[in-house]
N, C-alpha and C positions, 0 to 999 in steps of 0.2 A: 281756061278752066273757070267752071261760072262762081262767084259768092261764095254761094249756097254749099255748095261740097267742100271747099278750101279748108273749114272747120273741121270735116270729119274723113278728108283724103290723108294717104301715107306721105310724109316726108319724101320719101323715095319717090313718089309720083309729080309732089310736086317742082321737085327739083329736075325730073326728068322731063316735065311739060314741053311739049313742042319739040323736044327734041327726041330722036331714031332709040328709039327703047330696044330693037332687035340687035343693034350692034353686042351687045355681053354686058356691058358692064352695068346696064337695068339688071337684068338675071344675078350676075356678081355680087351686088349690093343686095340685092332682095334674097338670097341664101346664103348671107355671108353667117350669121345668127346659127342657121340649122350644120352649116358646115363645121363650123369653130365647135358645136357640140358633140355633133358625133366624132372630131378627130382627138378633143379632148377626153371621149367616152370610150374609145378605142385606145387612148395610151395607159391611162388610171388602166383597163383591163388587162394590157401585155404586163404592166408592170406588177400588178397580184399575182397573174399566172407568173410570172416569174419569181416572185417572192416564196409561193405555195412550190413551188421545183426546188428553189435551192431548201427551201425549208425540209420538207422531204429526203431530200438527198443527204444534207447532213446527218440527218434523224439514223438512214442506213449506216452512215459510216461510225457513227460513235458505237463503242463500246458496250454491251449492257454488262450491267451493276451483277456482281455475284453475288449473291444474300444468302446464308448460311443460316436453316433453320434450326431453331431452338434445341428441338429434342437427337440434333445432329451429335454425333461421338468422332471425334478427330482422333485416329490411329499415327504411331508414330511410325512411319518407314524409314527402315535399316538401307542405307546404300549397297549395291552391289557388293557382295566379297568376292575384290580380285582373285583370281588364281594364280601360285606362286606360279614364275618363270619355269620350267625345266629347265635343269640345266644338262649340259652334252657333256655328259662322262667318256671319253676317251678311253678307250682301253690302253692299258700300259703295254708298252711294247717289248717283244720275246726278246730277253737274253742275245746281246751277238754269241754266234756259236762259237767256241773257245775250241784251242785244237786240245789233245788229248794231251795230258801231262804225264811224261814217265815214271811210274811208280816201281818201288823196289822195295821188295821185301824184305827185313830184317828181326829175327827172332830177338829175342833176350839173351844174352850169356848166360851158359848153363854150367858148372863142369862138369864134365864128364871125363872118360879113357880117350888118352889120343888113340883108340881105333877105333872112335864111333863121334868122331868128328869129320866132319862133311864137307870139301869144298866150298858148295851154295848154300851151307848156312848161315855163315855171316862173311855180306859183301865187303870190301877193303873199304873203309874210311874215303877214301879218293872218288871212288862211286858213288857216296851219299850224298855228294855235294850240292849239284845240282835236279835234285831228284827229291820226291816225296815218298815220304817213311810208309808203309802200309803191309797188311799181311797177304799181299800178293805181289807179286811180278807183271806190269804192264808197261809195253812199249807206247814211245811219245816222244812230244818234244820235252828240250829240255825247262827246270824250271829254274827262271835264273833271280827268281824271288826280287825282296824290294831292296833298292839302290839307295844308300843314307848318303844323307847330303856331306857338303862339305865341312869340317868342323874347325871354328873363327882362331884365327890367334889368340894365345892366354884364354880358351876357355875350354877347362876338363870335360872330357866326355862330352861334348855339345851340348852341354846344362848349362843355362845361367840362372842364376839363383838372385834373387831380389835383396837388396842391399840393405844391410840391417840401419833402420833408424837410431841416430846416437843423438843425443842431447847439445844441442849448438853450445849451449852453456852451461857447465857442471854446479853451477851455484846460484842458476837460475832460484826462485819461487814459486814455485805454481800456486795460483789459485782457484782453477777449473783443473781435474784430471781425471785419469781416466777410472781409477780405480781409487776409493779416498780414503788416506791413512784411518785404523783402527784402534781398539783394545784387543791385548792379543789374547782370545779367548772367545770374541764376539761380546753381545748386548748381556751375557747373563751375568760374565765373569765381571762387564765393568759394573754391572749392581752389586754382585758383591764386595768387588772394592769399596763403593760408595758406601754403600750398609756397615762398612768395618770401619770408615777413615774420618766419612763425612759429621759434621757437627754442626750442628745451630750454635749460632752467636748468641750469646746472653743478651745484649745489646737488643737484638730483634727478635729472640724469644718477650723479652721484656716489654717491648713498644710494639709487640702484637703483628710484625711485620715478614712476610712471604712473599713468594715469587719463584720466578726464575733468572736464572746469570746464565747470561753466556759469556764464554769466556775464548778468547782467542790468541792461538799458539803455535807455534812452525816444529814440525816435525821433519828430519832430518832424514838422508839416507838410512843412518844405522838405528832409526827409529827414535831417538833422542829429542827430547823436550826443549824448548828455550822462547826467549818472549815471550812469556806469558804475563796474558793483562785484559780485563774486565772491559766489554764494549758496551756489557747494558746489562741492567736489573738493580733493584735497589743498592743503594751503597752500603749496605750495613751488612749484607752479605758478600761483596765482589770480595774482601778480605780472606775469608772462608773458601770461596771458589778457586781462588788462584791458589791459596796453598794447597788442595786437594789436587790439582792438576800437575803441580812442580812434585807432588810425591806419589804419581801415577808411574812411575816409572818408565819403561820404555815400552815405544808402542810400534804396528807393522806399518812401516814408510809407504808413502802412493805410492801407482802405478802410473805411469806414463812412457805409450810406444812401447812398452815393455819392459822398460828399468826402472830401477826403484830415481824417487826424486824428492827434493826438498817440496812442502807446501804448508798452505797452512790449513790451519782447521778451526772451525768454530763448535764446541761440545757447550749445549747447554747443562745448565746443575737445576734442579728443582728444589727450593728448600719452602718446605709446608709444615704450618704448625699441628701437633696433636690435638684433635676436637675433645 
């Protein structure tokens, strides 16, 4: 290669010089530039259209947004109303058929003349037995009605009678019963006992003082008062309380189970000054 060109020939030619340029690798070298771009120009482009696909594809698969306009009115829907089940009524089933039962006729006892007395007016007592009472005569079987059980040793008539509750202990106390001792007259008669008996203390007339006492006391079977004594209320009345209680006389004993019982009782007193 002369001088003169060396300056402004291609790298490629000069390194090719003197040597077979038709073997490939002149050609190789000399489109290696244009190759590299188009194979690079071709991947950048599978890889968009690829990007633009899957972009796309997801776009179909997503959900769209449900947006509920403004001037929209929301009704409220009632769920289905089940319908009750039917249910399968069965018909009741016919009577087994029973055989006919012998009935026999029996009038009243009339008197009359023994000559207008009849044979077949009244059948023997022995006939009536097993047979149903009616104002005709009908053949059947016989009726041999209901069969009573067997009735226990020691007990009358196959009754047993339910054991009367007794009192385990005749001198118990009760404090809860069932029925609870009284004045014998009720609420009216013990005010007027109190209106005739009761008195204010001078004492707490004097130092301005009221209230109420109760007072607590054991009443007895035969209604009879004892132990009595003041659980609460001023002290200047409890003195006044308990003696009005010990001249109450006798009063209606509790009940418990059904018999009378000892208990006790608490009767409050009210004692109030005159305004």
């Amino acid at each position: 290669m002369e001088i003169s060109t060396i300056l402004t020939a291609d790298i490629l030619d000069i390194l090719f010089e003197g040597r077979n340029k038709e073997y490939g690798a002149y050609d190789l070298r000399r489109t290696y530039n244009r190759r590299l771009t188009v194979s690079i120009t071709v991947m950048l482009s599978a890889v968009f259209m690829l990007f633009i696909g899957f972009a796309f594809a997801g776009k179909k698969t997503m959900a769209k947004e449900f947006i509920i306009p403004p001037d929209a009115h929301l009704i409220d829907v009632k769920p289905p109303v089940e319908k009750p089940k039917e249910q399968l009524v069965l018909p009741p089933r016919p009577p087994a058929a029973q055989a006919p039962v012998q009935t026999l006729r029996v009038t009243p006892p009339r008197i009359v003349a023994d000559e207008q007395v009849t044979k077949d007016e009244m059948p023997p007592v022995e006939a009536q037995e097993n047979v149903k009472i009616g104002t005709f005569n009908k053949d059947g079987d016989q009726d041999v009605g209901l069969v009573d059980g067997p009735i226990s040793e020691g007990v009358k008539g196959g009754v047993i009678e339910a054991p009367k509750k007794e009192n385990a202990d005749d001198d118990a106390i009760f404090r809860k019963v069932e029925i609870e001792s009284s004045y014998p007259g009720g609420p009216a008669a013990w005010q007027r006992f109190l209106h005739k008996n009761l008195r204010f203390p001078d004492e707490a007339s004097e130092n301005g003082v009221s209230g109420t006492v109760i007072v607590q006391f054991i009443v007895d079977k035969d209604g009879n008062v004892s132990n009595v004594e003041a659980i609460s209320g001023p002290q200047e009345l409890r003195a006044e309380a308990i003696r009005v209680i010990k001249k109450s006389g006798q009063w209606t004993p509790a009940i418990q189970n059904g018999n009378k019982v000892r208990s006790y009782k608490n009767q409050p007193l009210g004692f109030q000054l005159a305004e």
